[in-house]
N, CA, C and O of each residue as an XYZ file, in Angstrom:
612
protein
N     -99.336    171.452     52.537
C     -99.322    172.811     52.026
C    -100.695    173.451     52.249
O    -101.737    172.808     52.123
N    -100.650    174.738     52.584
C    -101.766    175.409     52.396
C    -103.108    175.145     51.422
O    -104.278    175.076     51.797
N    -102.676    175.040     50.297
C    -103.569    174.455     49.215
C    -104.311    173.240     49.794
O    -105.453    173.255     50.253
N    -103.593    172.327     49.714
C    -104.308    171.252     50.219
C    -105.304    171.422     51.378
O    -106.503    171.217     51.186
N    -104.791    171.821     52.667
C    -105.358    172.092     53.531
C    -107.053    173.437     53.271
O    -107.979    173.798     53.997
N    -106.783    173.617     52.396
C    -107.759    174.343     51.989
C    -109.218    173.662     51.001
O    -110.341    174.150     50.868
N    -108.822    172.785     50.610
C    -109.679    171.810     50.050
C    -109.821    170.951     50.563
O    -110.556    170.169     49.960
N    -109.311    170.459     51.904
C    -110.068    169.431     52.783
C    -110.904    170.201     53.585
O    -111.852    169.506     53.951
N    -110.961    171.297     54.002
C    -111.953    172.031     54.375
C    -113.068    172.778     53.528
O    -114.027    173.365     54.029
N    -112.848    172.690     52.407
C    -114.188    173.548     51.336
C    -115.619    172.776     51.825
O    -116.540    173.594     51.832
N    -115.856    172.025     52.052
C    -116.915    171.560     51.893
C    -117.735    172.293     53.123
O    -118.945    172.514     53.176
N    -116.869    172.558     53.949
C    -117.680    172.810     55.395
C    -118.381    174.842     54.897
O    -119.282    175.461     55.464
N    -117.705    175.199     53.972
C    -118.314    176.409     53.552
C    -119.704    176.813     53.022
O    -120.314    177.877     52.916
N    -119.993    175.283     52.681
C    -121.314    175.337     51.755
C    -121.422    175.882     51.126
O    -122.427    176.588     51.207
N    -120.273    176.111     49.623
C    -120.266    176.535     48.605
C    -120.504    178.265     48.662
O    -120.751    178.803     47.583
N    -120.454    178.879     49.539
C    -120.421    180.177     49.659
C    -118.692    181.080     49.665
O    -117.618    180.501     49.500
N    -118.844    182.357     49.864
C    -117.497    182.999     49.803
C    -117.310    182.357     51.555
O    -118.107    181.966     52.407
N    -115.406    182.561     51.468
C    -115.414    182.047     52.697
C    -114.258    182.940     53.134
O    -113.661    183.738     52.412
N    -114.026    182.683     54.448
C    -112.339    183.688     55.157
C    -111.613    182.658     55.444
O    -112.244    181.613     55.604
N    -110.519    182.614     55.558
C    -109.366    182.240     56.196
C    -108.152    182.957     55.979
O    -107.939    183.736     55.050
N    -107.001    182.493     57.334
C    -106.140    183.424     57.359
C    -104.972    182.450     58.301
O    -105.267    181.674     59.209
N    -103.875    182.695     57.887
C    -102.319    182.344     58.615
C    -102.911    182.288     59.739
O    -103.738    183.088     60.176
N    -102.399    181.097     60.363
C    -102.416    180.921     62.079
C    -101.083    181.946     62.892
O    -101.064    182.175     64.102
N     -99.918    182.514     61.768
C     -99.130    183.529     62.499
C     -99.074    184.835     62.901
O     -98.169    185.338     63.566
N    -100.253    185.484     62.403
C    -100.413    186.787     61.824
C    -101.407    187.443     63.229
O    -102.386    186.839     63.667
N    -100.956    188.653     63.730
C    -101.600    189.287     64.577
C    -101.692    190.630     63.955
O    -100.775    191.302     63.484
N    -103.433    191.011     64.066
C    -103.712    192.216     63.026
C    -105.094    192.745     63.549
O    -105.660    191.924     64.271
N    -105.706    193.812     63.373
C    -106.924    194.281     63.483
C    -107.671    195.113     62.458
O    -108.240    196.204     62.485
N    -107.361    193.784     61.154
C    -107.835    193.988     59.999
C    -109.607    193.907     60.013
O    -110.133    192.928     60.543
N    -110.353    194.861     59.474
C    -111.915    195.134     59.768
C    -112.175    193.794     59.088
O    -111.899    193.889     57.892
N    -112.522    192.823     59.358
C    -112.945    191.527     58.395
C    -114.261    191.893     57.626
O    -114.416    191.578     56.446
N    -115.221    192.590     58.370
C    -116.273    193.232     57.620
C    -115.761    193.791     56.491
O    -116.091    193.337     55.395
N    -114.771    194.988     56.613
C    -114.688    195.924     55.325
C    -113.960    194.875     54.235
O    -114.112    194.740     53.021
N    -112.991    194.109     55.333
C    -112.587    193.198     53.515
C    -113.671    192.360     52.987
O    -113.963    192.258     51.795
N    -114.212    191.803     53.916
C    -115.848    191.112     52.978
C    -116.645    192.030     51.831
O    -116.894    191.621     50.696
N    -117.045    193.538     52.422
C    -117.290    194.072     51.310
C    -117.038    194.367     50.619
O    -117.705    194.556     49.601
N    -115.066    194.722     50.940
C    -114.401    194.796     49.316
C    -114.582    193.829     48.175
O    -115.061    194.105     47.075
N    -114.192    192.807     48.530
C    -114.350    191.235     48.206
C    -115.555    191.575     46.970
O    -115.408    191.512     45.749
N    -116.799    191.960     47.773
C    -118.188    192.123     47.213
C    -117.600    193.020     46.241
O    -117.287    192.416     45.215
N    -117.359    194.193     46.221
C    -117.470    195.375     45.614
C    -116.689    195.158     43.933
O    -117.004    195.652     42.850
N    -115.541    194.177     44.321
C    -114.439    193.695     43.665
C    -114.722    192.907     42.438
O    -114.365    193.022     41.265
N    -115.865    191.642     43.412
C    -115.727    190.486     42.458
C    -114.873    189.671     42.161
O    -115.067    188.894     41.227
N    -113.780    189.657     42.853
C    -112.435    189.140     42.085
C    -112.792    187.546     42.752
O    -113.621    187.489     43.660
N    -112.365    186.728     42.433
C    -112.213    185.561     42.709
C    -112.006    184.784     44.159
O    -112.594    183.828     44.665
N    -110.498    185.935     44.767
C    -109.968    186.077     45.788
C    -109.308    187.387     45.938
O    -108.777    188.219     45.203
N    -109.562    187.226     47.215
C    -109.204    189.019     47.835
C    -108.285    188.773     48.830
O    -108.767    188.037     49.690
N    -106.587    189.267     49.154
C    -105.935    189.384     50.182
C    -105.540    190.524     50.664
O    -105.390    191.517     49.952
N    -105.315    190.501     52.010
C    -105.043    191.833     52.711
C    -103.653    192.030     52.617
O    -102.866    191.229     53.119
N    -103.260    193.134     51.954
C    -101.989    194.114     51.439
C    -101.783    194.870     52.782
O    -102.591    195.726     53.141
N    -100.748    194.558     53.479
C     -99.785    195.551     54.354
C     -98.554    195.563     54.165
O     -97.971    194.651     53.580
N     -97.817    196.899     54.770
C     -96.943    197.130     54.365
C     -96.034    197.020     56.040
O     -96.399    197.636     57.042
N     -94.917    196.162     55.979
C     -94.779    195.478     57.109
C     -93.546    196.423     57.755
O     -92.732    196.981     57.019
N     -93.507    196.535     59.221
C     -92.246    197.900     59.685
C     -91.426    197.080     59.638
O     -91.419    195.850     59.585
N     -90.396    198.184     59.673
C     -89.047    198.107     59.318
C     -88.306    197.512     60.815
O     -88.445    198.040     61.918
N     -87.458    196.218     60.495
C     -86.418    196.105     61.999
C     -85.131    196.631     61.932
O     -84.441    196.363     62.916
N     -84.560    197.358     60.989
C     -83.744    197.517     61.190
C     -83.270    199.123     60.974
O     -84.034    199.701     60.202
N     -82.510    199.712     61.331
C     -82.056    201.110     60.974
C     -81.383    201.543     59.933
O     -80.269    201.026     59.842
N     -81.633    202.254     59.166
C     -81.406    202.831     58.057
C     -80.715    204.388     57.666
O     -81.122    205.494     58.022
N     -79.933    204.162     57.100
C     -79.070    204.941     56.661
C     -78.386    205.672     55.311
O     -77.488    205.081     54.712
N     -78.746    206.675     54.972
C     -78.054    206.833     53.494
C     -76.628    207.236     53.595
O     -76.152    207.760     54.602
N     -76.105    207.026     52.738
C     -74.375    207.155     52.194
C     -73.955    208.353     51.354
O     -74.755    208.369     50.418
N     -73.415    208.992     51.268
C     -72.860    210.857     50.756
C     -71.553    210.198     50.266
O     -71.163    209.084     49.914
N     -71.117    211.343     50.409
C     -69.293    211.428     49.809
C     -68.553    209.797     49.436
O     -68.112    209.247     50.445
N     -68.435    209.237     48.507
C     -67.320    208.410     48.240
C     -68.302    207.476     49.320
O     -67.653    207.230     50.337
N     -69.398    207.018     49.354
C     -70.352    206.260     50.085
C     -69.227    205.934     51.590
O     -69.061    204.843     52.135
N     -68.746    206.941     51.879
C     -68.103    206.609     53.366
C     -68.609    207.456     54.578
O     -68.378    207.115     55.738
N     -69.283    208.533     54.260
C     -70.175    209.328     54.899
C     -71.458    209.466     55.196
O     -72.032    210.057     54.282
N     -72.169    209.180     56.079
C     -73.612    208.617     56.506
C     -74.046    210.369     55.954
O     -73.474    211.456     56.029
N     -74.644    210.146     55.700
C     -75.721    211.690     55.327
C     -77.087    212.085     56.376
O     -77.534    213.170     56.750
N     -77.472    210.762     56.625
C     -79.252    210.463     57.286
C     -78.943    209.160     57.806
O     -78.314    208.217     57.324
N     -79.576    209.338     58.986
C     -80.022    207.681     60.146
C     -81.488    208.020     60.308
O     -82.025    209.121     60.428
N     -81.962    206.899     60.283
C     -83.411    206.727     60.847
C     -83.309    205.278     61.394
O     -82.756    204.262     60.973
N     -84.228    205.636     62.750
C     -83.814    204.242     63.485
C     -85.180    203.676     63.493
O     -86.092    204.455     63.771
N     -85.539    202.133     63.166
C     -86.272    201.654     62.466
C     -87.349    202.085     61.356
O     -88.261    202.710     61.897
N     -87.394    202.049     61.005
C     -88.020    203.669     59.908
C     -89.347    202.384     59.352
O     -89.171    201.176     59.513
N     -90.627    202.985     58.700
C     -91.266    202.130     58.987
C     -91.496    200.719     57.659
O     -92.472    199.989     57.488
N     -90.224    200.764     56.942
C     -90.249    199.813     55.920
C     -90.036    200.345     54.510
O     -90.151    201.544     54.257
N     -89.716    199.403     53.570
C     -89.532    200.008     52.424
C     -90.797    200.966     51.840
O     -90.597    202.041     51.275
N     -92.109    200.396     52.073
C     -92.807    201.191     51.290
C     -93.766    199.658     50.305
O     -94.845    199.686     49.713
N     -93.166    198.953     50.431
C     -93.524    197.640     49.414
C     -95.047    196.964     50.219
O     -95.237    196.927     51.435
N     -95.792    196.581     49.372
C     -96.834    195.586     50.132
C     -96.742    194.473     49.702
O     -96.777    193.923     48.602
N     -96.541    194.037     51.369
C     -96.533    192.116     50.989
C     -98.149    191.397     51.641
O     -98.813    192.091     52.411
N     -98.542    190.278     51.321
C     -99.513    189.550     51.542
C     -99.555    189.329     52.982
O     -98.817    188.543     53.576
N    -100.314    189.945     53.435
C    -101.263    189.953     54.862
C    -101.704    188.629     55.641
O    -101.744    188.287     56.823
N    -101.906    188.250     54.839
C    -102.333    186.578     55.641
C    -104.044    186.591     55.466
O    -104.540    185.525     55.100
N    -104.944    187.722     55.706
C    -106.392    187.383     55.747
C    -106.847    187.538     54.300
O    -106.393    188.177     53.352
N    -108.096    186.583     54.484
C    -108.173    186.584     52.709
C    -109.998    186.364     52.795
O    -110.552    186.101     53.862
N    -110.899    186.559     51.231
C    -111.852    186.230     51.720
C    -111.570    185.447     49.897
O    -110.858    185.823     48.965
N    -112.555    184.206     50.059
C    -112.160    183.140     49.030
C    -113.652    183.387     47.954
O    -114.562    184.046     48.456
N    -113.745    183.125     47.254
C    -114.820    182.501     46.469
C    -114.652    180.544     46.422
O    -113.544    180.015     46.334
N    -115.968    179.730     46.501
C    -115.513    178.736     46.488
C    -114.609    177.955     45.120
O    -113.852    177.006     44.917
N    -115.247    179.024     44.434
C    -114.624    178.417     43.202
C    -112.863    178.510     43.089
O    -112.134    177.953     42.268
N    -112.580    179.212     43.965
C    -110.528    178.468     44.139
C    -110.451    177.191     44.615
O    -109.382    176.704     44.246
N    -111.252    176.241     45.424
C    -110.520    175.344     45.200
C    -110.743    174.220     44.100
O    -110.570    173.013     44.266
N    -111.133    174.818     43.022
C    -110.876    174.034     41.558
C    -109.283    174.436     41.035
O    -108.532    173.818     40.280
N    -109.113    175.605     41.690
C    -107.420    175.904     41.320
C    -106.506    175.202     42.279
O    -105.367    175.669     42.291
N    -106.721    174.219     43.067
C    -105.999    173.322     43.647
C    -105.757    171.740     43.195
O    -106.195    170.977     44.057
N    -105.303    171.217     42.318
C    -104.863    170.072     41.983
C    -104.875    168.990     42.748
O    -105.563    167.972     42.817
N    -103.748    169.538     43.439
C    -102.797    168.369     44.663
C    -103.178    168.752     45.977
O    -103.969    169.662     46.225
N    -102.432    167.834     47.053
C    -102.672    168.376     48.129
C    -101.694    168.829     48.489
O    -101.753    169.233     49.651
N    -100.311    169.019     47.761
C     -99.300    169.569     48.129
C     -99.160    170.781     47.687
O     -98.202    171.544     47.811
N    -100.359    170.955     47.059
C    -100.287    172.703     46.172
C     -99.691    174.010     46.674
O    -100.059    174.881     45.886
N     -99.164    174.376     47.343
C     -98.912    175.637     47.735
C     -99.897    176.881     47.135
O     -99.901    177.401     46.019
N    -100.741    177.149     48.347
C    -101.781    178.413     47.443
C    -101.538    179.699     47.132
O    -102.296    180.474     46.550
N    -100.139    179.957     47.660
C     -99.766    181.507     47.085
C     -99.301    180.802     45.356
O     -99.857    181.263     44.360
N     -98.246    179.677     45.236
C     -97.756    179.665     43.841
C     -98.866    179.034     42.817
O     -98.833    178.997     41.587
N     -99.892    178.534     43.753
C    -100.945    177.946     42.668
C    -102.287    178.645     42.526
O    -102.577    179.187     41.460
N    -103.338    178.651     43.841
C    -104.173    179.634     43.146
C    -104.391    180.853     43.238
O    -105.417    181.294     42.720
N    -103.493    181.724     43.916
C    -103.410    183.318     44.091
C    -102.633    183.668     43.197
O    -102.698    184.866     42.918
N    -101.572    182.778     42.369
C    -100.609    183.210     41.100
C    -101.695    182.943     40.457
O    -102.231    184.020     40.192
N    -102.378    181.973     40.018
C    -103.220    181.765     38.379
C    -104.450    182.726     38.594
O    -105.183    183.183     37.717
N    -104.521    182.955     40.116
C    -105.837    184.467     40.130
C    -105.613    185.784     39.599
O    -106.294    186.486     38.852
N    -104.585    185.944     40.114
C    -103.093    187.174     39.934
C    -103.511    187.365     37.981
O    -104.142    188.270     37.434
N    -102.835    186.085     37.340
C    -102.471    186.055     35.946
C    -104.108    186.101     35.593
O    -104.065    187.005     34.758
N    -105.201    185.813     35.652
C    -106.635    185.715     35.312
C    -107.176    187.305     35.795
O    -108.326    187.643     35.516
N    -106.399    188.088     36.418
C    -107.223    189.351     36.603
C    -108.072    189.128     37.474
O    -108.959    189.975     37.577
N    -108.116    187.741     38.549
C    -109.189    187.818     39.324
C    -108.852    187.789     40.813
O    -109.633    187.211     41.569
N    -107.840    188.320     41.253
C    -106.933    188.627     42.649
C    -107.137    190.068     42.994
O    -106.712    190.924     42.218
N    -107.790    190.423     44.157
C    -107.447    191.507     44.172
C    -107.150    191.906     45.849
O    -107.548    191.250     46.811
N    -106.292    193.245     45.892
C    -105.671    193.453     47.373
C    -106.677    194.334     48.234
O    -107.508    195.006     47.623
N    -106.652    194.358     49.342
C    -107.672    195.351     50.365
C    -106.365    195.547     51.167
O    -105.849    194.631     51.807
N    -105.931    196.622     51.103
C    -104.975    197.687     51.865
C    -105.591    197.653     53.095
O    -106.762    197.995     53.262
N    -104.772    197.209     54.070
C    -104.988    197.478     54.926
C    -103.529    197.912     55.867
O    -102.515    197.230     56.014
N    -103.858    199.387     56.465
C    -103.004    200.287     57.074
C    -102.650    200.522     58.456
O    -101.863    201.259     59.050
N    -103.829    199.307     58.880
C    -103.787    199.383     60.504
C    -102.963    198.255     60.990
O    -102.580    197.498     60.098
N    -102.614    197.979     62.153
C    -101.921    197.100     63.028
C    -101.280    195.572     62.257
O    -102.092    195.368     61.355
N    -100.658    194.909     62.228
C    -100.292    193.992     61.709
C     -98.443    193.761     62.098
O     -97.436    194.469     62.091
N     -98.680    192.808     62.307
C     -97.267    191.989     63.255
C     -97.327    189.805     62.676
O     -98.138    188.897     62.857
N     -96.222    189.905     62.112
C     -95.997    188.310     62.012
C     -95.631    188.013     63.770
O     -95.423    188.850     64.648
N     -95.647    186.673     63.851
C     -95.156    185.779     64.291
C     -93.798    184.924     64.261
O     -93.710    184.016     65.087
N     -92.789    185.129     63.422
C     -92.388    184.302     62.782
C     -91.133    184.167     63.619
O     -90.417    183.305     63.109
N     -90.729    184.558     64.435
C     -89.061    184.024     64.935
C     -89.501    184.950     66.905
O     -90.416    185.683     67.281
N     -88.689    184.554     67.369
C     -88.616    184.753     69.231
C     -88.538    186.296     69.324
O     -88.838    186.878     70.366
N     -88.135    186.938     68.222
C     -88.310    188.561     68.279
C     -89.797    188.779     67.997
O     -90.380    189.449     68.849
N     -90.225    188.520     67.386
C     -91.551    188.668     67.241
C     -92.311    188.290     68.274
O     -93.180    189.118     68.544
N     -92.294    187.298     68.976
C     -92.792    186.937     70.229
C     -92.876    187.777     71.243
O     -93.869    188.082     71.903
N     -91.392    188.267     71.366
C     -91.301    189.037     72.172
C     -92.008    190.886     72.506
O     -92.234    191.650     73.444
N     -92.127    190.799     70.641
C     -92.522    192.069     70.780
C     -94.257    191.791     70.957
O     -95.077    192.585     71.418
N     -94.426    190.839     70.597
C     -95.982    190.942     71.017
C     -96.763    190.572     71.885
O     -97.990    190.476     71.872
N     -95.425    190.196     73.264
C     -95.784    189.423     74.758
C     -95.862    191.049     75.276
O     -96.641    191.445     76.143
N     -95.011    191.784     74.645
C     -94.784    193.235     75.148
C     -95.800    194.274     75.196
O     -96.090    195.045     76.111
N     -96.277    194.144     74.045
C     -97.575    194.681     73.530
C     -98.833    194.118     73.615
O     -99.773    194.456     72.895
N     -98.894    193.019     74.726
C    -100.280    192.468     75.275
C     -99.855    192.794     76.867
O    -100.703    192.997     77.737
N     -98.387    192.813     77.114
C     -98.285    193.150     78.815
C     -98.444    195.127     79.105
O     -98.471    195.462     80.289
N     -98.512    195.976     78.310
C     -98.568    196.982     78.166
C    -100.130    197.023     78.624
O    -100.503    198.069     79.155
N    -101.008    196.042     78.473
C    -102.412    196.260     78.798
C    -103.382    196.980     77.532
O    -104.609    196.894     77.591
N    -102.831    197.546     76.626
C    -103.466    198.060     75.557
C    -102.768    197.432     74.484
O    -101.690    197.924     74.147
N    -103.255    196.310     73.823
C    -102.113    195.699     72.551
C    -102.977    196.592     71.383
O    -104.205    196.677     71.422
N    -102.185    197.205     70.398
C    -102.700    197.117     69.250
C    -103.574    196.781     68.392
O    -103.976    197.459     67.447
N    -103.878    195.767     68.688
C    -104.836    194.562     67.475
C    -106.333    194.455     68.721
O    -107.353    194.170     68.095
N    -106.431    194.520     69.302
C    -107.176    194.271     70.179
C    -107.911    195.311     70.174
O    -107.443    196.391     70.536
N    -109.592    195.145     69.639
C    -110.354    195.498     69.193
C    -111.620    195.391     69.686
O    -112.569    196.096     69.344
N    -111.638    194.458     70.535
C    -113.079    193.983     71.770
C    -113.088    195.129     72.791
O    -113.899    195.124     73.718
């Protein structure tokens, strides 16, 4: 689990704040500006909040819900922010790791969450999972285009 894997590596931080982030996640999140949020914050741990597009097309329902009213074809998501993948740590989370099977979203980003010491850095720019052959595809697409998104050098 994540957790674990996160406390076999603390030591190499030398007790300072540290980054890490999902090996799935393609983004051109400012790592600078979340470091200084981080700073500005204080919180314990800081993750990057995006709000992820929409795959599918959307539609509202009228009359006796048998009448489409509005289509929007992929529209860009509910509106909800889910966890980003980049994060900047204080060392002191991995005392919130127990086990090595810990899972660190249910163990120390929940008990940061409940302690008031979690906090999010919105971030509004570029961001794409990895997670299934559609995703692949869209982001073999968007590096063969010659200008990808996230790509920031």
């Amino acid at each position: 689990m994540t957790g674990g894997r996160l406390e076999r590596v603390a030591e190499y931080a030398g007790g300072e704040s540290f980054c890490c982030t999902y090996g799935d996640i393609v983004s051109d999140v400012d790592i600078g500006a979340l470091i200084a949020f981080r700073r500005e914050q204080g919180a314990l741990a800081t993750l990057t909040a995006v709000q992820p597009p929409g795959r599918f097309g959307a539609h509202a329902l009228g009359h006796e819900e048998t009448t489409i009213t509005h289509f929007k074809e992929k529209p860009d998501g509910d509106g909800g922010w889910i966890n980003g993948g980049f994060f900047v740590l204080e060392p002191q989370v991995i005392d919130y790791i127990p086990y090595d099977s810990t899972s660190f979203e249910a163990g120390p980003l929940e008990r940061s969450a409940q302690e008031g010491r979690l906090s999010a850095f919105r971030h509004r720019g570029y961001w794409q999972s990895m997670d299934t052959i559609r995703d692949e595809r869209v982001l073999e697409a968007e590096w063969a285009s010659g200008n990808p998104p996230w790509q920031v050098w």
